[in-house]
N, CA and C atoms as a LAMMPS dump frame, in Angstrom:
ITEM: TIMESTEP
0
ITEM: NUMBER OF ATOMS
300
ITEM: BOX BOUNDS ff ff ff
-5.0000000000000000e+02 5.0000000000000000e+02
-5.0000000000000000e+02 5.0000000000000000e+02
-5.0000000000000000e+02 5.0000000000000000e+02
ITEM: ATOMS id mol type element x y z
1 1 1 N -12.393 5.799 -14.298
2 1 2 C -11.892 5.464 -12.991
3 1 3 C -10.544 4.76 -13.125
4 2 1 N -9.841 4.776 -12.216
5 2 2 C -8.575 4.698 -12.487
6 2 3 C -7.785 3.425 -11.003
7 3 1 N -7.499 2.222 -11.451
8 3 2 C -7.499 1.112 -9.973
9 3 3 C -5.819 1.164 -9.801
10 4 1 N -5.888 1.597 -8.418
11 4 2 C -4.166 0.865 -8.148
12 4 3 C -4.376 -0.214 -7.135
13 5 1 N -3.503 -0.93 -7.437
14 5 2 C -3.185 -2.287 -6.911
15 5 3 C -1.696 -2.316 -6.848
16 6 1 N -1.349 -2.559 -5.276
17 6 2 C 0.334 -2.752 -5.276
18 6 3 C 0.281 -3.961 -4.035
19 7 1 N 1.39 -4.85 -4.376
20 7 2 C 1.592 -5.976 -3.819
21 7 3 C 3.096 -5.888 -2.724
22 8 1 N 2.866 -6.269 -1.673
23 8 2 C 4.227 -6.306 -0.861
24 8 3 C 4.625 -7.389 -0.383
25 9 1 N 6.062 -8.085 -0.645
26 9 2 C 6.69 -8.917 0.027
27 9 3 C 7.853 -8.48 1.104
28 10 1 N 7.321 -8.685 2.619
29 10 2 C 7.838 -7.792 3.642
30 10 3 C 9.032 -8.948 4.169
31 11 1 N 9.483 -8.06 4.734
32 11 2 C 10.653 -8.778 6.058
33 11 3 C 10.391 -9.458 6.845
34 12 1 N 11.153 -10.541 7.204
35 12 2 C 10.974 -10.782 8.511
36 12 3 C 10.668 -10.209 9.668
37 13 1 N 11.74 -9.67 9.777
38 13 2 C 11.968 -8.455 10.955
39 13 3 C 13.004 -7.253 10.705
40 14 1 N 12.186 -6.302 10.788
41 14 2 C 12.604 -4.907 10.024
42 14 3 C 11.923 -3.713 10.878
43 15 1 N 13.054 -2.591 11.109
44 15 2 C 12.463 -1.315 11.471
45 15 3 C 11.919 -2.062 12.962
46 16 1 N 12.619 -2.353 13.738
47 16 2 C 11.839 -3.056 15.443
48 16 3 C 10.728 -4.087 15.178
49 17 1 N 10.352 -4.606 13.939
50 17 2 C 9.263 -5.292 14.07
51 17 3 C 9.493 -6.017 13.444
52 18 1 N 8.242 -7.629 13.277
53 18 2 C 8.724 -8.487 12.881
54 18 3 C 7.091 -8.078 11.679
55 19 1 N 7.835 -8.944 10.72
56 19 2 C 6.377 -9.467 9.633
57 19 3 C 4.798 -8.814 9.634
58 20 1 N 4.365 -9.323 10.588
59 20 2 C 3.407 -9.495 11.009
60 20 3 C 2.869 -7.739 11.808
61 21 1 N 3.781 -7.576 12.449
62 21 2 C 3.604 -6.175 13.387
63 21 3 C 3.759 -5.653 12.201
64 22 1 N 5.033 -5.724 11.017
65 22 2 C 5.085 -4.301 10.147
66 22 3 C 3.846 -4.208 9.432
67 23 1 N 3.417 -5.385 9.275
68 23 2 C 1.899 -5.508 8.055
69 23 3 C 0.847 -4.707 8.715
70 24 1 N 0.561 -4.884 9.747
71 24 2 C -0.443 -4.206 11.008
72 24 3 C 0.159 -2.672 10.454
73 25 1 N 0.946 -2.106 10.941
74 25 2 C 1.727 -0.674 10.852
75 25 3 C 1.218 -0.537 9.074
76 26 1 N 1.884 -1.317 8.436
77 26 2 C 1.096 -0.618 7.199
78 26 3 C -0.386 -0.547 6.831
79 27 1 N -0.988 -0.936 7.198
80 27 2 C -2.438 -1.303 6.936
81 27 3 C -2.762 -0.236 7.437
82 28 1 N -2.865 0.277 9.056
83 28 2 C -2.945 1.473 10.248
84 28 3 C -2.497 2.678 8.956
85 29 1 N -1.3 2.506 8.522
86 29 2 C -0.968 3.948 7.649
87 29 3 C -1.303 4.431 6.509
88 30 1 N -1.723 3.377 5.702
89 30 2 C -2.704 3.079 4.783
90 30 3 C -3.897 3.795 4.712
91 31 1 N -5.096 3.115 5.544
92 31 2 C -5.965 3.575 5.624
93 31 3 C -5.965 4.528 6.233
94 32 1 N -4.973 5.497 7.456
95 32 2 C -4.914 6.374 7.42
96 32 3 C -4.801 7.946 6.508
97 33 1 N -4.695 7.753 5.454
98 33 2 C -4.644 8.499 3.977
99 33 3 C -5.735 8.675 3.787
100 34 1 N -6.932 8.153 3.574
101 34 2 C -8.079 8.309 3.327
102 34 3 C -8.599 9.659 3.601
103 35 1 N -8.318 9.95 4.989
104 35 2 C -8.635 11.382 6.239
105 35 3 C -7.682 12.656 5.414
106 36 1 N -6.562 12.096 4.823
107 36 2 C -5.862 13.18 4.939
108 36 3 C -5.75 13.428 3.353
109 37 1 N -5.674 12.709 2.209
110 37 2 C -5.891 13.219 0.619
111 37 3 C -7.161 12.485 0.496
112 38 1 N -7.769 13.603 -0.355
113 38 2 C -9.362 14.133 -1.163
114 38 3 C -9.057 13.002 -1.974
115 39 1 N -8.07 13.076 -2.542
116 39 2 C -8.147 12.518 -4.267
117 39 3 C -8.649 10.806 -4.108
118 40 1 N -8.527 10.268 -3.148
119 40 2 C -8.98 8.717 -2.785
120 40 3 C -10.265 8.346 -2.667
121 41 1 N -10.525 7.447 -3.67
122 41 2 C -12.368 7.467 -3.425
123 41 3 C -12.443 6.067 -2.76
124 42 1 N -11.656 5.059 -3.083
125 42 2 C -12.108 3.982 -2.128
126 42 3 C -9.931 3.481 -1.984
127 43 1 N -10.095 2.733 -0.691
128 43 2 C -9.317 2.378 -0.498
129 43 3 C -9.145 0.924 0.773
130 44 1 N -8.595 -0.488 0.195
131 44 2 C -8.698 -1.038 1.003
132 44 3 C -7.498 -2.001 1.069
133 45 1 N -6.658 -2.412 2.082
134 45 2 C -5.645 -2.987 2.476
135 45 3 C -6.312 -4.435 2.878
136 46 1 N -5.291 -5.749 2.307
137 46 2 C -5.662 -6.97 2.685
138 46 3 C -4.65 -7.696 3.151
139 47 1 N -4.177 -8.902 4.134
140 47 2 C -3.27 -9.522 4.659
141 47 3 C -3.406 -10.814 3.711
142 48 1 N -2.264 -11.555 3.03
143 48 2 C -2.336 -12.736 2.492
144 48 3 C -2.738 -13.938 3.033
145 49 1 N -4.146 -14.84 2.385
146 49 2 C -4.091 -15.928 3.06
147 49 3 C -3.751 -17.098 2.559
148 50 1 N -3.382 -16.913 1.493
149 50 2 C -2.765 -17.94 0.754
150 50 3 C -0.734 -18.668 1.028
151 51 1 N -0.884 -20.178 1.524
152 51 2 C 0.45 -20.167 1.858
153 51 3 C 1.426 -20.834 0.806
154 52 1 N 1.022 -20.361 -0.544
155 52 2 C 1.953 -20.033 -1.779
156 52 3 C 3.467 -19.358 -1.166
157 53 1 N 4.741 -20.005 -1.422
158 53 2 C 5.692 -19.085 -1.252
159 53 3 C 6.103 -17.873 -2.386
160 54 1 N 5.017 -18.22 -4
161 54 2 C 5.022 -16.848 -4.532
162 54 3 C 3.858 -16.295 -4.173
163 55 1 N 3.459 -16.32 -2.911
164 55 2 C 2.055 -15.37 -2.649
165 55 3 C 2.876 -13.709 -1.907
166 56 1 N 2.355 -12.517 -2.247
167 56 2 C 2.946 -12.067 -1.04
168 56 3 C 2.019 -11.597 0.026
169 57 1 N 2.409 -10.903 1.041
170 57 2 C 1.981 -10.809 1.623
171 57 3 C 0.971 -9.677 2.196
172 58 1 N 1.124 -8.889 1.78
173 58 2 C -0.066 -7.494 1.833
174 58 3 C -0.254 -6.868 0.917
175 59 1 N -1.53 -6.406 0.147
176 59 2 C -2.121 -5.818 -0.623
177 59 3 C -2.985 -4.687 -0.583
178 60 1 N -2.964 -3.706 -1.433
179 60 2 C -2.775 -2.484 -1.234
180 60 3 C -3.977 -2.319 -2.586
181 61 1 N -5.367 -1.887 -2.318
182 61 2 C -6.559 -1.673 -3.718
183 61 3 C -6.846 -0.128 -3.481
184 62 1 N -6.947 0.278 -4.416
185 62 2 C -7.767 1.935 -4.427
186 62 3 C -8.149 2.174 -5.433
187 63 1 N -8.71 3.042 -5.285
188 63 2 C -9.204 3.714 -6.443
189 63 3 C -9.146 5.456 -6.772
190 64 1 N -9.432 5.631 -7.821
191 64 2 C -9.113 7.109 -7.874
192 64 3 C -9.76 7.748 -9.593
193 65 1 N -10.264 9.149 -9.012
194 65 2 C -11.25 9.62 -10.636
195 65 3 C -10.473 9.724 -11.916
196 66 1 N -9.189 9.978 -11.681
197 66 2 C -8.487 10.462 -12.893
198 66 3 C -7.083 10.153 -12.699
199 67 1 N -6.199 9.858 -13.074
200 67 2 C -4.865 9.589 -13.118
201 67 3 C -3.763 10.767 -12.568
202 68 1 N -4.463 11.693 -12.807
203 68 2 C -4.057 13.241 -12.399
204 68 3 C -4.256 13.26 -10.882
205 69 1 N -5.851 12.594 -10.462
206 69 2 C -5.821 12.095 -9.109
207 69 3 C -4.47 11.275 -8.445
208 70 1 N -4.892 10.044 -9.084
209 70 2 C -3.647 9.076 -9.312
210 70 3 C -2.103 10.118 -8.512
211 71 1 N -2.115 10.827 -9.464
212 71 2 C -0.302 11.085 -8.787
213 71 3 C -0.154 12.183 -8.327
214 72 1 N -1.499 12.631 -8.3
215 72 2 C -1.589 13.872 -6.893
216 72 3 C -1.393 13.009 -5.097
217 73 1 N -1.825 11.509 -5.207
218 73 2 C -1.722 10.825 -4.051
219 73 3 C -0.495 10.493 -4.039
220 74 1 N 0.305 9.994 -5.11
221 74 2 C 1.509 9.477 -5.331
222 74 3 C 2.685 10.457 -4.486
223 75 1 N 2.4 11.821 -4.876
224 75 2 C 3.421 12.649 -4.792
225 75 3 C 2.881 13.659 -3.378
226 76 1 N 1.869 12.946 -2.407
227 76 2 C 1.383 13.665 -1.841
228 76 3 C 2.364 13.504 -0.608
229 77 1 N 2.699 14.607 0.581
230 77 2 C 3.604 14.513 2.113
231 77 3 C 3.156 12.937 2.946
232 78 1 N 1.908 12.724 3.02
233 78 2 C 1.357 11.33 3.476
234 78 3 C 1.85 10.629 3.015
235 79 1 N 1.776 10.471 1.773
236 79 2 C 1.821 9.239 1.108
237 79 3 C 3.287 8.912 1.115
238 80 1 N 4.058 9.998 0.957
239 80 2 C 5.973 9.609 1.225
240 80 3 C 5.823 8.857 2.039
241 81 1 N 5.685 9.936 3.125
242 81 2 C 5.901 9.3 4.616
243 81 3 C 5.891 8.09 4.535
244 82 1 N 4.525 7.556 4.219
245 82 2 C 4.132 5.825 4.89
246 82 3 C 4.922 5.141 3.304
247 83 1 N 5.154 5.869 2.305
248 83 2 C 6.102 5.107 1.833
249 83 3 C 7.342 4.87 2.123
250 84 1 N 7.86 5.689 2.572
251 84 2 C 9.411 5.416 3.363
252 84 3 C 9.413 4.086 4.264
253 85 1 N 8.685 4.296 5.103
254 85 2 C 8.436 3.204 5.532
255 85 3 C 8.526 1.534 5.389
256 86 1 N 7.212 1.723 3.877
257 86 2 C 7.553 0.517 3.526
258 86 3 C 8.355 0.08 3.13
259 87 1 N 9.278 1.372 2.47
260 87 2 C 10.53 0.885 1.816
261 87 3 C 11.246 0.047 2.601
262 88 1 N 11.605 0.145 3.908
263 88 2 C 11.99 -0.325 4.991
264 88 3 C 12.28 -1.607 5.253
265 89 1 N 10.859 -1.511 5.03
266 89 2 C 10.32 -3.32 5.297
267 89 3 C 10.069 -4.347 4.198
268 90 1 N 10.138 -3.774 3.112
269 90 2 C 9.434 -4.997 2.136
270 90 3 C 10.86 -5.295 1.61
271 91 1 N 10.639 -6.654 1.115
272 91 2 C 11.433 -7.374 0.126
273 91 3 C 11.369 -7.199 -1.236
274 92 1 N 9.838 -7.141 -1.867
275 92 2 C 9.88 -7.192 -3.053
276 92 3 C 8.614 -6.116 -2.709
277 93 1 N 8.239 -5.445 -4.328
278 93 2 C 6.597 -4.459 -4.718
279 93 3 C 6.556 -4.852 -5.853
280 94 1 N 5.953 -5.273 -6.114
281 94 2 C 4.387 -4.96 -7.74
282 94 3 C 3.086 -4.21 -7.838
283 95 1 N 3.185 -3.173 -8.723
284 95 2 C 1.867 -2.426 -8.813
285 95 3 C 1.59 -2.177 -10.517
286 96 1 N 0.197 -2.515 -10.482
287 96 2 C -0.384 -2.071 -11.535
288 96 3 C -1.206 -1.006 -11.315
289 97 1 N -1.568 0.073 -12.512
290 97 2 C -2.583 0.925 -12.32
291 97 3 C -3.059 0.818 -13.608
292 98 1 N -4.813 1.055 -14.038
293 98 2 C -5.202 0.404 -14.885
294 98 3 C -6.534 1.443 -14.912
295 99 1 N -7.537 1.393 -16.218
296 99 2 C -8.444 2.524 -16.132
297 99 3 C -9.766 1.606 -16.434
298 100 1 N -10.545 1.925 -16.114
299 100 2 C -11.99 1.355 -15.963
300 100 3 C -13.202 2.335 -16.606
């Protein structure tokens, strides 16, 4: 099994929205993927509650059977999309992917 974990430090206010609205919008687009690529076996989005200023702020867990899975989601039309997006809005990303 194969875990991604990616971390986002978002904008203030970016793309008409502020912080808070873009985090909502990603979470909504997020778990929207689920419906639309096979290759996702679990997937779950979290809002930061920690008020660390190195905390960030939304987190991004999934999972996936094979790594081949892995970047069949990576490189999938969905997954651009709502990545463009975030590109948008975040400040900083960190992701690990790791095998189990």
């Amino acid at each position: 099994m194969i875990k991604h974990i990616v971390m986002w430090k978002l904008k203030k206010f970016a793309e008409g929205g502020s912080k808070d609205e873009n985090a909502l919008l990603i979470k909504s687009k997020l778990e929207g993927l689920r419906k639309k690529i096979k290759q996702i076996k679990k997937l779950e989005v979290g809002f930061n509650l920690n008020p660390s200023s190195t905390a960030y702020d939304i987190v991004l867990y999934s999972e996936f059977d094979t790594m081949e899975d892995l970047n069949k989601y990576k490189t999938h039309p969905e997954h651009k999309r709502v990545g463009d997006f975030v590109s948008k809005v975040r400040l900083e990303r960190k992701a690990i992917d790791y095998e189990v």
